[in-house]
C-alpha positions in Angstrom: 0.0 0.0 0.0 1.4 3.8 -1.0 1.4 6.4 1.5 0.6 10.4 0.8 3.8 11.5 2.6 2.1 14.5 3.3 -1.9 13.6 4.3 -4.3 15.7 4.6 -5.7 16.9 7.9 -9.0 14.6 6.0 -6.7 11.7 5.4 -5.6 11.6 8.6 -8.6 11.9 10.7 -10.5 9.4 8.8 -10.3 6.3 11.0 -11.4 8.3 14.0 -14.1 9.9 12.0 -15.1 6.5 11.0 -15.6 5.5 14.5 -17.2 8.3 15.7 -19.6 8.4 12.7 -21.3 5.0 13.4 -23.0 3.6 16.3 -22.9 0.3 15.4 -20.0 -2.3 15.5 -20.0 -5.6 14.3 -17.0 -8.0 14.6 -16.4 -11.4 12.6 -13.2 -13.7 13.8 -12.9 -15.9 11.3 -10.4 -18.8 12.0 -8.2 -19.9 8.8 -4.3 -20.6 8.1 -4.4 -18.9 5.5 -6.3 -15.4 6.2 -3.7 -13.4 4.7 -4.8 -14.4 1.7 -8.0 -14.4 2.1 -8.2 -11.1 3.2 -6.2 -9.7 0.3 -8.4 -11.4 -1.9 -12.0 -10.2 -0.1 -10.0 -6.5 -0.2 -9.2 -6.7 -4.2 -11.9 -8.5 -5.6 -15.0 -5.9 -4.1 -12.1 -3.1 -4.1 -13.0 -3.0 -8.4 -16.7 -1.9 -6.8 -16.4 0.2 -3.8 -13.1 1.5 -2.3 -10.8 -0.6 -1.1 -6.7 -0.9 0.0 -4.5 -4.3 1.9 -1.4 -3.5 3.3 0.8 -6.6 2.5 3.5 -5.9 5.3 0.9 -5.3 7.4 -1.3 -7.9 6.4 -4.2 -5.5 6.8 -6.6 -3.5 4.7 -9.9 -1.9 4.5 -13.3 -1.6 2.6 -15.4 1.4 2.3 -19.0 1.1 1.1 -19.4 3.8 -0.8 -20.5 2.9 -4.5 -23.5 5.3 -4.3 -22.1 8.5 -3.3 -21.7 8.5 0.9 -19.7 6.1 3.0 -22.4 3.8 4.3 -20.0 1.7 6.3 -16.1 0.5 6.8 -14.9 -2.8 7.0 -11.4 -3.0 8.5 -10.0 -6.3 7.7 -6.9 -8.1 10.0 -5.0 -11.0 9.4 -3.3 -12.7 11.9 -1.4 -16.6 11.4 -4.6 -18.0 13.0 -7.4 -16.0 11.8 -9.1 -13.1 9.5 -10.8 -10.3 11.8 -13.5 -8.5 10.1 -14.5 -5.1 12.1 -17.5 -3.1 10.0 -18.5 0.2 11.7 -22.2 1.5 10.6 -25.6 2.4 11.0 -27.6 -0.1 12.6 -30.1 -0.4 9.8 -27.6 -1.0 7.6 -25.6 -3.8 9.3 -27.5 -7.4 8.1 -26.8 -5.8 4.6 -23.2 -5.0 4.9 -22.6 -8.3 7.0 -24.1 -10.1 4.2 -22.4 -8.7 1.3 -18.9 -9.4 3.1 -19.9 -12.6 5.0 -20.8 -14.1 1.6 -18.0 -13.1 -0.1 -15.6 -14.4 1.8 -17.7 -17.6 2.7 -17.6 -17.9 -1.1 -14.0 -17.6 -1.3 -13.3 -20.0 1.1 -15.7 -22.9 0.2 -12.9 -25.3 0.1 -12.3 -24.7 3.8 -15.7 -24.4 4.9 -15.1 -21.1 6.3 -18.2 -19.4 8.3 -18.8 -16.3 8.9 -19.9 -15.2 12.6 -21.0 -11.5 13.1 -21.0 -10.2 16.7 -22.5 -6.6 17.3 -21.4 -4.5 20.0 -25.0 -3.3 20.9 -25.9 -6.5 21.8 -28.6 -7.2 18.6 -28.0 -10.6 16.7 -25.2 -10.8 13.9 -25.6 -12.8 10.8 -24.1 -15.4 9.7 -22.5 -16.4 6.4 -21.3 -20.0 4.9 -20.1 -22.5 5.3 -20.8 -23.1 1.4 -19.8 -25.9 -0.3 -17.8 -26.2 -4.0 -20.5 -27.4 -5.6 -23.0 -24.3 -4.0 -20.3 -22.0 -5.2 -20.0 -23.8 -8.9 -23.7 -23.9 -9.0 -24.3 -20.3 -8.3 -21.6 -19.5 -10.8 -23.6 -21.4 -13.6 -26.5 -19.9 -12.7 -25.6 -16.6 -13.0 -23.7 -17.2 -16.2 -26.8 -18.7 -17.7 -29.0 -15.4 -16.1 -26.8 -13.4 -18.0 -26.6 -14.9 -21.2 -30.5 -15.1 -20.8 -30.1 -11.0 -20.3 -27.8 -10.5 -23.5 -30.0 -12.6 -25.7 -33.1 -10.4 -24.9 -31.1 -7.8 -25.5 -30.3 -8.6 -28.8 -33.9 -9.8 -29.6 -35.5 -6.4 -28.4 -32.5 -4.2 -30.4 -34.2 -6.4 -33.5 
């Protein structure tokens, strides 16, 4: 990960803006060996989505849902040699969402090791939960979304007819 040398006064508050900004936080300890991975992979494949940056050295990175305009939650992602922490700070309306979209993800990702998911909120309401998912539930969704879009595209080219 680069660093501005020189940060703004914005660049540097922004963690402590982030906690400050949202009631709500929800923790996931996911155990895996190989969580450095994982979470470089969670961080890169939604980062082409929403923004996103891992720290490699650190084995560390971040999410920040903001694909329609405002920050509607940050996901600060750990690894450790034993497990991936996932640490999301939002609204609490918005949290089964933004558990989901993660949880699933990396549940996804890590269907060959039957990882789960577990979200634990600081305000004591109930967490989801994500996975385990199987290869074949992750080959199957696959195929059926590649069959949903080639569905779309050939309605497509029958309507531009």
């Amino acid at each position: 990960m680069t660093q501005n040398p020189t940060p703004s006064t914005d660049e540097t508050t922004t963690p402590s803006t982030a906690e400050a900004s949202y009631p709500l936080i929800s923790v996931a300890t996911v155990p895996t060996e190989r969580a450095a991975r994982y979470g470089k992979q969670l961080v890169s494949h939604m980062g082409h989505k929403i923004t996103g940056s891992w720290d490699e050295e650190a084995s560390s990175g971040h999410l920040l849902f903001d694909r329609e305009g405002p920050v509607l939650g940050r996901f600060d992602v750990v690894a450790s040699a034993s497990d991936l922490r996932l640490e999301l700070r939002t609204e609490p309306e918005r949290a089964d969402r933004l558990e989901f979209i993660v949880g699933i993800h990396l549940a996804r990702f890590g269907a060959r090791n039957s990882l789960a998911v577990v979200w634990e909120r600081t305000d004591g309401s109930e967490g989801s939960t994500q996975g385990p998912r199987t290869p074949e539930e992750v080959e199957a969704r696959a195929r059926a979304k590649k069959a949903a879009r080639a569905a779309a595209a050939q309605s497509a080219a029958l309507t531009a007819d």
